[in-house]
C-alpha positions in Angstrom: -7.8 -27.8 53.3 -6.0 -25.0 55.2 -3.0 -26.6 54.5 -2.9 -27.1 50.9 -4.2 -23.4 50.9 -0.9 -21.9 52.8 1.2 -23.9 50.3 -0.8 -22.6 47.0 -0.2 -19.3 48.7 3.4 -20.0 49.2 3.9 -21.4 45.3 2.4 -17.8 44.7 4.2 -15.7 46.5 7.6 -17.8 45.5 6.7 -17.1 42.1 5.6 -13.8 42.1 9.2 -12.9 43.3 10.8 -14.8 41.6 12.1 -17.3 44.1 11.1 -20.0 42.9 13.9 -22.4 41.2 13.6 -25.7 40.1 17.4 -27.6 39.0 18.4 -30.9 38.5 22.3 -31.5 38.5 24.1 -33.5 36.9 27.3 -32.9 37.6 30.4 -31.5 35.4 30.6 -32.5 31.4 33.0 -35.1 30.6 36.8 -33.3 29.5 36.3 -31.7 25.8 37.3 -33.8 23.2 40.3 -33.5 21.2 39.5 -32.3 17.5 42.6 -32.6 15.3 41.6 -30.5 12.2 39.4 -27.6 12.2 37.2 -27.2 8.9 37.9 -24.2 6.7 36.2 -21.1 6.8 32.9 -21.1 4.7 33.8 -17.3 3.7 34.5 -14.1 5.0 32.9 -13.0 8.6 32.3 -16.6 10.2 33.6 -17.2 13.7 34.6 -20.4 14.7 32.4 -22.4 18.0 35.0 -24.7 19.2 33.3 -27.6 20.2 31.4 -28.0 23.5 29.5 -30.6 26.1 25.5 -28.9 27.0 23.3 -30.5 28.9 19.8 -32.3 27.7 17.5 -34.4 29.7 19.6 -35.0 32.8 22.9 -35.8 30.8 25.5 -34.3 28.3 25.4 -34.5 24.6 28.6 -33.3 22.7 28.2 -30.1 20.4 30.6 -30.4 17.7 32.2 -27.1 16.8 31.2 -25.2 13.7 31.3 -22.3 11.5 28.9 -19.5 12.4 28.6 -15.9 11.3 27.5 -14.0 14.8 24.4 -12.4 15.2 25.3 -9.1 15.0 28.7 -6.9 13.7 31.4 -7.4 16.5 29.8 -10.5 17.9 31.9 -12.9 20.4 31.4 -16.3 21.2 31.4 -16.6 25.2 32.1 -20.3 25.4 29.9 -22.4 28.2 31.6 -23.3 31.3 30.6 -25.2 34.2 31.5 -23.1 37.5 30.2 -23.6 41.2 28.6 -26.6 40.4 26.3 -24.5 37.6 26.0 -24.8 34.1 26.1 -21.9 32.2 24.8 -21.6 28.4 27.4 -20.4 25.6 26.0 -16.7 24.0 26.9 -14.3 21.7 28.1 -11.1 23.2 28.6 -7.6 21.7 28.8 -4.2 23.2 25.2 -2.4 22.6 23.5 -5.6 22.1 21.8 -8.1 24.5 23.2 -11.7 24.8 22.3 -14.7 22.0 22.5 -18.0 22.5 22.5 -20.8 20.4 19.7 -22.9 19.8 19.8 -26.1 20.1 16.6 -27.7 19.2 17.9 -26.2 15.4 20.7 -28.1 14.8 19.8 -31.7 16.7 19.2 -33.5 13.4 21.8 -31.7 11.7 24.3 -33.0 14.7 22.5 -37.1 14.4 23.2 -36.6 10.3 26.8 -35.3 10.7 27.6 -38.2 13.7 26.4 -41.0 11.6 28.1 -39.3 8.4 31.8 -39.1 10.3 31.3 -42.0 12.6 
C-alpha cells in the first residue's frame, strides 16, 4: 500500500511540474520523395507546403505538398525536420502571432482520395 502511495505521489508531483514525458521513437522519416511538377497556384496569396514525412501511430505517413493560404498576413511555412533524434511538427510562423500548425486529422481522407486518384 505504502508503495503504490509514494508512486501516485510521484506521478503527481511529475506532473504538476511538468516533468512528466511520455515518447515513443521511431526513428528518422524515410528521404523526401522526389515530386517532378508542382501544381499551379489556386490564386493570389497561397503558399506552397512542399511535401513532408509526419509521424502517426509509431510510423511515417507521407504528406503530399499542397496549396495553402497561411493563417494570417505574412505567414511562413517552417517546414518539419527531424533533429537530435526528435521530431518536430511543421507550423506557420509570423512575427506578432503565435505558431499554427497543420492539422492532420483534417486532410486524412482527403490524402486516401488523392493517393488512390494519382496512384
Amino acid at each position: 500500500m505504502k508503495t503504490k502511495l509514494l508512486g501516485l505521489t510521484l506521478l503527481a508531483a511529475a506532473s504538476m511540474f511538468g516533468a512528466w514525458n511520455v515518447g515513443i521513437s521511431i526513428g528518422a522519416p524515410p528521404p523526401l520523395r522526389v515530386v517532378r511538377v508542382q501544381p499551379r497556384s489556386p490564386g493570389p496569396g497561397y503558399s506552397y507546403v512542399e511535401g513532408y514525412w509526419y509521424p502517426v501511430n509509431g510510423r511515417y505517413q507521407w504528406h503530399a505538398g499542397y496549396w495553402s493560404r497561411p493563417p494570417y498576413q505574412g505567414g511562413v511555412w517552417i517546414a518539419p525536420r527531424y533533429e537530435g533524434a526528435q521530431y518536430y511538427d511543421g507550423y506557420w510562423k509570423g512575427e506578432g502571432h503565435e505558431p499554427v500548425e497543420h492539422n492532420h486529422a483534417s486532410d486524412r481522407d482527403k490524402q486516401n482520395r488523392d493517393y488512390r486518384d494519382n496512384h
